[in-house]
Each structure stands twice: as structure tokens, then as C-alpha cells.
Residue, then its C-alpha position, 0 to 999 in steps of 0.5 A: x538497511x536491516x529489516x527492523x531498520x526499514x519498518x521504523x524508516x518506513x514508519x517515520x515517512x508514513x508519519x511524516x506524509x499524515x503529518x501533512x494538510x497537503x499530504x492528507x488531502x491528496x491521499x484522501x481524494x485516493x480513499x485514505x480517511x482518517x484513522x485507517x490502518x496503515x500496513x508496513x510491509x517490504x515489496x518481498x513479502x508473499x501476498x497471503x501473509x501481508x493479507x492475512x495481517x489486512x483481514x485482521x483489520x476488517x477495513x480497507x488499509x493503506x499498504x506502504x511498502x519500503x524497498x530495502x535496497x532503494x529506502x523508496x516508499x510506494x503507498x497502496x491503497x486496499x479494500x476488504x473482499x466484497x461481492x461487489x468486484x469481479x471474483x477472480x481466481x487467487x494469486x498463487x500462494x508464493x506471490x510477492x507484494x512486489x509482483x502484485x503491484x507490478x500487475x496493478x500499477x497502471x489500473x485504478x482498481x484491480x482485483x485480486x484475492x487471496x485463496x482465504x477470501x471469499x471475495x476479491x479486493x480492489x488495489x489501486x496505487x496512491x500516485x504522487x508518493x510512489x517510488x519517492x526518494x528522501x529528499x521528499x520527506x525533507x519537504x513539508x509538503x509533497x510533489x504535484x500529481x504526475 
């Protein structure tokens, strides 16, 4: 799948998945609220320009991310920088999305920051819709919790 391809599939899920009661209840009992930005980006991408795209936001966003060569969909839940969590050293600059959220996939929240922020953010994996293939998106509602 071309990359433009893969940013309106991976659209059409998110919009498929807010579409959803269900849906919606279960990625709010993860930090989704409505009206928050959601960020499409492929697992390939180097972290500091995905987050350069989520400051502009100035809010915590939901990252879906889209494998080209699987079309599955991981979603992310991401806060903004705050003193609040531990401030750890920034990724390197050619860190993958893919390779942070390998690091963070078993934690409820782990920070991370980026050389441009003063303060860490938190990352945390919205379960239940992660690595999901398309039958999912033939059904109204989604899968129960692992």
C-alpha cells in the first residue's frame, strides 16, 4: 500500500472506531475525550517529527499508526511534556515510532521526550485495538479487552 493509501485506510479505521459507543467508551477509560486530535503516522517515521507534528497540538493526542505492510493499526495514547513525569534523557534523533513503542508496549505509562521538549510525556498503549486486522473494522463494535 502506497503511503497516501495508508494515511486515508488509516483514517477511515480511526473514523470507523469514533463512529462506535463501544468503541468510544473503552478508549476513554484510556484517556481519549472527545475532540482530541488524533495523529496518523506509519511505525517508520523518526519520533521527533511525529512529535513536532503533536506539539503543534498543545494537548495529549491518540497516535494511530498503520503498518504499510501488515494494514494493521496500533493506536497510542500521548500526553503533552509536564514536569510532572520523570525527565529522562531524549530519544536519539533517528528513533522510529516503531522502536518507541516496542520500548513502551508493556508499560501504562512511559516517559520519553524528544530533544525540543523541556519535559518528558507519557506514552501508553490503547489495548484491545492494537495489531488488529480488517475483519475488525467489518464489525460495529470492537473486541473484548485481552
Amino acid at each position: 500500500m502506497e503511503y497516501p493509501e495508508l494515511r486515508t485506510y488509516a483514517s477511515q479505521r480511526v473514523e470507523e472506531l469514533l463512529s462506535s459507543p463501544a468503541a468510544k467508551r473503552h478508549l476513554a477509560s484510556y484517556g481519549w475525550v472527545e475532540g482530541m486530535p488524533v495523529v496518523l503516522a506509519d511505525p517508520t517515521e523518526r519520533v521527533d517529527d511525529v512529535m513536532g507534528f503533536v506539539s503543534i497540538h498543545g494537548r495529549a493526542v491518540l497516535l494511530a499508526l498503520c503498518d504499510t505492510d501488515s494494514e494493521h493499526l496500533e493506536l497510542w495514547h500521548i500526553t503533552i511534556p509536564s514536569p510532572i513525569f520523570t525527565r529522562v534523557e531524549p530519544l536519539r534523533p533517528e528513533t522510529t515510532l516503531a522502536e518507541l513503542c516496542v520500548r513502551n508496549d508493556r508499560s501504562r505509562l512511559s516517559p520519553f521526550r524528544v530533544s525540543f521538549w523541556a519535559h518528558s510525556a507519557a506514552i501508553h498503549e490503547v489495548p484491545c485495538f492494537v495489531r488488529t486486522d480488517a475483519c475488525w473494522a467489518r464489525t460495529a463494535t470492537p473486541a473484548e479487552p485481552h
